[in-house]
C-alpha positions, -999 to +999 in steps of 0.1 A: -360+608+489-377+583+514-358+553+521-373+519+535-348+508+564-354+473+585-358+474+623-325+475+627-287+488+611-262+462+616-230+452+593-225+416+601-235+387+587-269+368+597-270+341+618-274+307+605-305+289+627-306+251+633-335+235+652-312+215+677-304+250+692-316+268+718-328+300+700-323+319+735-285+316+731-285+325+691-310+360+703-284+365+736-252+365+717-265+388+684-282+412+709-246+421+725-233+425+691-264+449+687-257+466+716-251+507+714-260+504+682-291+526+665-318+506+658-361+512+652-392+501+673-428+498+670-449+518+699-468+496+717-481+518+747-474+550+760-471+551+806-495+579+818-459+591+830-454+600+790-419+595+795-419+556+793-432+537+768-436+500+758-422+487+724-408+457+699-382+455+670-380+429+647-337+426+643-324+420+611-304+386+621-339+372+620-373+394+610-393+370+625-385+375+658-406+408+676-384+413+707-400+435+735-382+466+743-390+497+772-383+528+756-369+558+770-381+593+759-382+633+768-416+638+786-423+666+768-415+656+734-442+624+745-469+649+752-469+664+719-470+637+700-499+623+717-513+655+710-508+659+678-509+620+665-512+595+688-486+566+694-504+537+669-487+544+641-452+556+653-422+540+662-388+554+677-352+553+667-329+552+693-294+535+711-302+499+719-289+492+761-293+466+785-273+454+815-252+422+801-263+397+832-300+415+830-303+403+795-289+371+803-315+364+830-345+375+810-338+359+780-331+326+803-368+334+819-386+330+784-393+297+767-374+287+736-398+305+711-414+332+729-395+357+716-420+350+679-447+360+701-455+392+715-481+377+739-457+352+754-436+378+764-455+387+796-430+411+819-441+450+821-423+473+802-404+489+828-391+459+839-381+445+806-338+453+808-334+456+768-339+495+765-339+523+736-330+554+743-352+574+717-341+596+699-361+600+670-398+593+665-406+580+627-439+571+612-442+538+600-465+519+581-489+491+592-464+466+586-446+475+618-414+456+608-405+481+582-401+520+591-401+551+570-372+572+572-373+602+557-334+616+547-327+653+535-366+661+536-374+700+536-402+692+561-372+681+587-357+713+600-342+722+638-358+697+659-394+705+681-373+693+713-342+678+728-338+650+757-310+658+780-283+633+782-270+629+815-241+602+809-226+627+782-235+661+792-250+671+760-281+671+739-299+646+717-326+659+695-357+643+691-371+645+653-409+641+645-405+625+609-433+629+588-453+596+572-458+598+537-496+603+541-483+637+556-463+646+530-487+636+506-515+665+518-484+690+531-476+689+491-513+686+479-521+719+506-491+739+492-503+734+453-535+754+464-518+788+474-527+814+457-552+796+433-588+802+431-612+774+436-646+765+444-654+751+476-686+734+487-700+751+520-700+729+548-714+760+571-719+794+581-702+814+612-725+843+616-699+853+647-673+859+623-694+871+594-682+840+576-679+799+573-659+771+564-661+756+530-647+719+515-623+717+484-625+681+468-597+670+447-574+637+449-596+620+469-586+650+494-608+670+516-592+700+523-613+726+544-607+767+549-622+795+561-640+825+539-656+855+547-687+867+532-686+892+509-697+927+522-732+922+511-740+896+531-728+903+566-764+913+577-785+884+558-794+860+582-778+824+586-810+804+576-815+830+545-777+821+533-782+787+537-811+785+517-796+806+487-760+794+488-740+762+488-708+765+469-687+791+477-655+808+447-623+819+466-583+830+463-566+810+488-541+819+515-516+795+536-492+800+563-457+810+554-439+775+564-445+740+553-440+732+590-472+753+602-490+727+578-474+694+586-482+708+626-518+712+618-523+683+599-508+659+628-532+679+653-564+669+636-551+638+621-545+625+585-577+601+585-596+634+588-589+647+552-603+617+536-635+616+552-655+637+532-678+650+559-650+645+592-664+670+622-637+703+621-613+698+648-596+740+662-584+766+640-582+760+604-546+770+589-560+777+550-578+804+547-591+824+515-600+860+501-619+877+477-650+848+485-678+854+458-711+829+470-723+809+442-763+805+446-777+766+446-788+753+413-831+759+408 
């Protein structure tokens, strides 16, 4: 079940806003309250160190505010994503921290309403004292106020790493949550197991006596491997190309759902709905049993 959370978990009431006060006070005092608690931020930028990263939350005692954060992450766990997805449309969950007279002192340094503002709120990430320590990394939509979490979902087993935690001595895992856009062509690539479809051919690999072909259905692209029938392996490329362009095969997936959502993160999700998107590495579906179908006269 996918549940739409806010920015931020809290249990009291919200505060009541009146124009004669200073709105720095109001943001100082429900920030303590917030503090240690788990709460979720939009990515802004990742440091070439990978392990830093500059984000906002909007908190729940008033969604209009979008409150600058640095965010604190595994290294390692930063490098994969990037790999796989890039940092635009992810956010972080994670313990919200901050030094009580830090706060104090940069909240004091900002002007009444700056904290509405992302571009009034000029100090580098690193030196901005309100920090999260990440511990999970979410997709979230474009409305970066309002994150996707994704409870008791079969695509969220062990998690792909863990930050050290060297206050408590123990581990934290870090969980890459899928976006529904994942899910969506996880679930539409696990439908096509074992059926047998037509596929347009997109090219030939005379290398590996085969090619890669295009499935269209649901506004999906979905792109796999075949192998020329027997026949064929001799017949030269050009030949092929002039006699074929559709292209009948059984097809074959990996055994986990998390082989998928992997590969679909490394080439991106805006790739299966461009119909004629350039192939990015290995392709994960593959087929059997191709039969060519020869172009209509």
């Amino acid at each position: 079940m996918l549940e739409e959370v806010n920015a931020t978990h809290t249990s009291h009431a919200p505060a009541t806003y009146n124009n004669s006060v200073d709105q720095r006070e109001i943001i100082y005092n429900e920030l303590v309250k917030l503090r240690g608690r788990h709460i979720y931020a939009k990515i802004l930028y990742v440091a070439p160190c990978r392990h830093k990263a500059l984000g906002y939350f909007s908190p729940q005692f008033n969604p209009d505010l979008k409150i600058k954060c640095d965010i604190s992450m595994d290294a390692m766990t930063y490098s994969e994503i990037l790999t796989h997805q890039g940092h635009r449309k992810l956010g972080v969950g994670g313990k919200l921290t901050f030094d009580l007279a830090k706060l104090r002192g940069y909240i004091d340094s900002h002007q009444d309403e700056a904290f509405r503002n992302l571009q009034d709120q000029q100090s580098k990430g690193w030196k901005i004292p309100i920090i999260i320590e990440a511990r999970d990394i979410i997709g979230c939509s474009n409305n970066a106020e309002n994150f996707t979490v994704h409870k008791n979902n079969p695509l969220i087993q062990k998690p792909l790493s863990t930050m050290p935690n060297s206050i408590e001595g123990t581990s934290r895992p870090i969980h890459i949550l899928p976006i529904p856009e994942e899910i969506k062509i996880v679930n539409h690539i696990k439908s096509l197991k074992g059926r047998r479809i037509i596929g347009d051919i997109m090219y030939f690999q005379p290398e590996n006596k085969g090619g890669i072909a295009r499935y269209d259905s649901n506004e999906l692209y979905i792109r796999y491997l075949f192998k020329l029938p027997e026949e064929y392996n001799e017949t030269p490329v050009k030949e092929l190309e002039s006699l074929f362009d559709q292209v009948e095969a059984d097809i074959e997936l990996p055994q986990t759902r998390e082989l998928i959502l992997t590969y679909i993160r490394r080439i991106g999700t805006e790739a299966f709905s461009v119909p004629d998107d350039p192939h990015h590495g290995p392709l994960i579906v593959r087929s059997s049993n191709s039969r060519l179908i020869k172009k209509e006269q």
